[in-house]
LOKEDO-831095 format. One record per residue (C-alpha): y, z, x; residue in one letter. Coordinates in steps of 0.001 Angstrom, whole numbers. Example, Ala and Ser with C-alpha at 12.3 -4.5 7.8 and 13.67 -1.06 7.14 Angstrom:
! residues 2
<atom><north>-4500</north><up>7800</up><east>12300</east><type>A</type></atom>
<atom><north>-1060</north><up>7140</up><east>13670</east><type>S</type></atom>
END
This chain:
! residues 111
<atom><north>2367</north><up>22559</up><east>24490</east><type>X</type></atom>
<atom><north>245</north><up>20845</up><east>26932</east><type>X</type></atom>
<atom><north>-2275</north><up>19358</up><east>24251</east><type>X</type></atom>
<atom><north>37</north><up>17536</up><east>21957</east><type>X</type></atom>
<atom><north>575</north><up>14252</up><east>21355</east><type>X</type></atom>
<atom><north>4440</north><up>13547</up><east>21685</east><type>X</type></atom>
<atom><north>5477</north><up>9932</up><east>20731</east><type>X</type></atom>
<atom><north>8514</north><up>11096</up><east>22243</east><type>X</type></atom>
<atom><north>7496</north><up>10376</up><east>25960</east><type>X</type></atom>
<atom><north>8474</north><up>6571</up><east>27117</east><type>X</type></atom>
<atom><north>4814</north><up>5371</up><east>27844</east><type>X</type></atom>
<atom><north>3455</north><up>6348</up><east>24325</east><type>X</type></atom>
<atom><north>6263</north><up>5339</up><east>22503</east><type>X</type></atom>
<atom><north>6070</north><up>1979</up><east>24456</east><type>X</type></atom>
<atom><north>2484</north><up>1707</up><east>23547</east><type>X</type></atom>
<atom><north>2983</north><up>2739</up><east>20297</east><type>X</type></atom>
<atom><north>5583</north><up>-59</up><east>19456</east><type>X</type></atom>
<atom><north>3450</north><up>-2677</up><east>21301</east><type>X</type></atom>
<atom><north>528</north><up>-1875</up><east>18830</east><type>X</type></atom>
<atom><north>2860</north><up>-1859</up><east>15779</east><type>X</type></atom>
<atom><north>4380</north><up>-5047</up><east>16825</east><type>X</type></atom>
<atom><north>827</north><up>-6350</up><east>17730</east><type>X</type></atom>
<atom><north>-646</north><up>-5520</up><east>14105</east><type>X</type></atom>
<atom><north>2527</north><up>-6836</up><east>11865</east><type>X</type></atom>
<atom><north>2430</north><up>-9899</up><east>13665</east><type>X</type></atom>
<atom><north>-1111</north><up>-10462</up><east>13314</east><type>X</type></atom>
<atom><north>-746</north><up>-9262</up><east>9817</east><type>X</type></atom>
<atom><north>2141</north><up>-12455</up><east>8985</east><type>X</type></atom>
<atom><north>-365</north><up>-14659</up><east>11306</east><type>X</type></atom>
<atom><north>-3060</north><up>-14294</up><east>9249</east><type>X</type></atom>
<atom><north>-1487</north><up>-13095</up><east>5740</east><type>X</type></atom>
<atom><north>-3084</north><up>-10501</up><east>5231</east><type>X</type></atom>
<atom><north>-1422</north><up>-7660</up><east>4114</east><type>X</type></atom>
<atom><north>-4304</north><up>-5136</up><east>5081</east><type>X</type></atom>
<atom><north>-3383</north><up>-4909</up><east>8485</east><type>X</type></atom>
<atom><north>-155</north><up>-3384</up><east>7850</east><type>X</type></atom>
<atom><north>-1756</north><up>-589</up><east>6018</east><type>X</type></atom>
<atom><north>-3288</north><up>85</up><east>9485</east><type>X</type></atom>
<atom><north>259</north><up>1026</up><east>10317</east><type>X</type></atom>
<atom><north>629</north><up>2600</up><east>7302</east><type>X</type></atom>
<atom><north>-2192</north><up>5105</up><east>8020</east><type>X</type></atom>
<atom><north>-1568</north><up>5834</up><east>11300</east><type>X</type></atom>
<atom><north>2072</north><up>6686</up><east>11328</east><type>X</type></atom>
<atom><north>1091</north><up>8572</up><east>8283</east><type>X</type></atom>
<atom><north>-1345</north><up>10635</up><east>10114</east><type>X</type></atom>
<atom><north>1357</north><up>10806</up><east>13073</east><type>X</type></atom>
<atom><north>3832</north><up>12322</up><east>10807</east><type>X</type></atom>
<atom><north>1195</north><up>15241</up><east>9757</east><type>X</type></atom>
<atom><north>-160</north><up>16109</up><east>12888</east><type>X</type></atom>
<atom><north>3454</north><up>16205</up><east>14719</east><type>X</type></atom>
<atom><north>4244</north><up>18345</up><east>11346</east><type>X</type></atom>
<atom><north>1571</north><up>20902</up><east>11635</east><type>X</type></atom>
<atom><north>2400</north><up>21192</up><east>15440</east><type>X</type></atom>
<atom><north>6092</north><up>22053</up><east>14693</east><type>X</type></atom>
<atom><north>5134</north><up>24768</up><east>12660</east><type>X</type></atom>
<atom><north>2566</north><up>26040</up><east>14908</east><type>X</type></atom>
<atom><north>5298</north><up>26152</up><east>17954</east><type>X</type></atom>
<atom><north>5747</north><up>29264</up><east>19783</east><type>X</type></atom>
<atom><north>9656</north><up>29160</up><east>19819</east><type>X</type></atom>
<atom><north>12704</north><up>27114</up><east>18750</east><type>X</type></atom>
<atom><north>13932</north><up>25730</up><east>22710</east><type>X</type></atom>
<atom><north>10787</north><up>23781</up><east>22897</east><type>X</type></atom>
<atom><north>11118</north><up>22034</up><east>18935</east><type>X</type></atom>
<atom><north>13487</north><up>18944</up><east>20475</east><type>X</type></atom>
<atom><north>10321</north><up>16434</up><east>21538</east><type>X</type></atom>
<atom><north>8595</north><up>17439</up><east>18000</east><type>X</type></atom>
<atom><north>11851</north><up>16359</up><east>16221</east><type>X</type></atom>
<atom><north>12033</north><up>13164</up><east>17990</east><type>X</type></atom>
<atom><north>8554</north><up>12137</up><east>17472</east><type>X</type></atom>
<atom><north>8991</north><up>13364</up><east>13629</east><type>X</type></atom>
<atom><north>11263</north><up>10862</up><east>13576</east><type>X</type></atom>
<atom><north>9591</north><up>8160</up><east>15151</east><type>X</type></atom>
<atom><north>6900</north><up>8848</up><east>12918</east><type>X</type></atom>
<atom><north>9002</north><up>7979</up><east>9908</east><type>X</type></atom>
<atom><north>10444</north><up>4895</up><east>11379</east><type>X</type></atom>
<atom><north>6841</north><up>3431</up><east>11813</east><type>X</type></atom>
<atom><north>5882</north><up>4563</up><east>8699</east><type>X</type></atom>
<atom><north>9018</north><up>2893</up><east>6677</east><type>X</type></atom>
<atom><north>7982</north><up>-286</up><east>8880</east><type>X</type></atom>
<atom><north>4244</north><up>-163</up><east>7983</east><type>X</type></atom>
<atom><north>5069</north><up>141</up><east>3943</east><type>X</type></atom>
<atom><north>8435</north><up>-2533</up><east>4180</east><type>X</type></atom>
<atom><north>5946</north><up>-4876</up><east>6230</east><type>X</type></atom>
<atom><north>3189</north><up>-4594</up><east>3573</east><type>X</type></atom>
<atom><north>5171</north><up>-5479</up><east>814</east><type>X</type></atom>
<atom><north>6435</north><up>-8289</up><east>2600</east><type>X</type></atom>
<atom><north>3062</north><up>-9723</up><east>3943</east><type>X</type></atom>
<atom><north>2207</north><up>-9103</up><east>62</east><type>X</type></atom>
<atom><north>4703</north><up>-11301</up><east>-918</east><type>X</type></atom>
<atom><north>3823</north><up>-13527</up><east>1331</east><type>X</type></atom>
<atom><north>112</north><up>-13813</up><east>197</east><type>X</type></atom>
<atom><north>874</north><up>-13736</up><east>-3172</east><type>X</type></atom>
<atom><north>2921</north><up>-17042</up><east>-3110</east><type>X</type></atom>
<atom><north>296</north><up>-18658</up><east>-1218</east><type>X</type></atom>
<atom><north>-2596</north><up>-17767</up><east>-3033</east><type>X</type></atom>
<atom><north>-249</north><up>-18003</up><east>-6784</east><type>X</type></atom>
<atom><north>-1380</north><up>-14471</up><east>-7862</east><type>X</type></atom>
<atom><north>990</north><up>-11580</up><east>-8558</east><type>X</type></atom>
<atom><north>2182</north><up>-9979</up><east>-6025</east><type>X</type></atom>
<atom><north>2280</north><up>-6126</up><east>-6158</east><type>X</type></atom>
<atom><north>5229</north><up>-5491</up><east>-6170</east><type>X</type></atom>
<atom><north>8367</north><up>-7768</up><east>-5774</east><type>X</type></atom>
<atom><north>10839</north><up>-4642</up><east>-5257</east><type>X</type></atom>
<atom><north>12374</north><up>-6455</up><east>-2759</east><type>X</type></atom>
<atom><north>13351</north><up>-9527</up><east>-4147</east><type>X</type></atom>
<atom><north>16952</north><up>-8679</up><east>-4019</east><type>X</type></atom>
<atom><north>16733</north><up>-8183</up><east>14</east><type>X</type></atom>
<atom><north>15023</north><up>-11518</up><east>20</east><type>X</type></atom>
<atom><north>17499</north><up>-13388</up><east>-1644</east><type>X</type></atom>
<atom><north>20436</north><up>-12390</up><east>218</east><type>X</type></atom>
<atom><north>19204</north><up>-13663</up><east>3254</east><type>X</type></atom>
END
């Protein structure tokens, strides 16, 4: 298991919220909803390759850090696609075009 990516180590899952952060908040800066997709992808393509390693693992004492960063993947995924849909939102009122998708109108009006 030497070769694998783990976002389960501190460092990497340090970096990897930093550049998260880094893109949503350029995304609002600049509303643009594109850059979120960026997270989007990425966590996406997190989620697979973590996925394909857990199945090619030798044995079950070693599947803990592959579980972890499975679910780390998800988290940043969920973030990337709720942040999109916000920054959408966002544009969309600015620019008076439809947005594509107001499915979370009820979150927004309860705060």
């Amino acid at each position: 298991m030497e070769g694998i990516f783990f976002t389960s180590e501190p460092l990497i899952l340090i970096m990897l919220a930093l550049i998260t952060l880094l893109l949503i908040v350029l995304g609002r800066k600049l509303e643009t909803p594109y850059l979120s997709i960026i997270v989007v992808i990425y966590g996406l393509g997190l989620l697979v390759y973590h996925t394909v390693c857990l199945n090619s693992a030798p044995n079950s004492a070693e599947l803990s850090p592959f579980y972890f960063s499975i679910a780390v993947d998800l988290v940043v995924l969920f973030l990337g696609f709720i942040t999109y849909l916000w920054i959408d939102d966002i544009y969309a009122k600015n620019e008076n075009q439809k947005s594509y998708s107001d499915a979370l109108s009820w979150f927004w009006d309860k705060l």
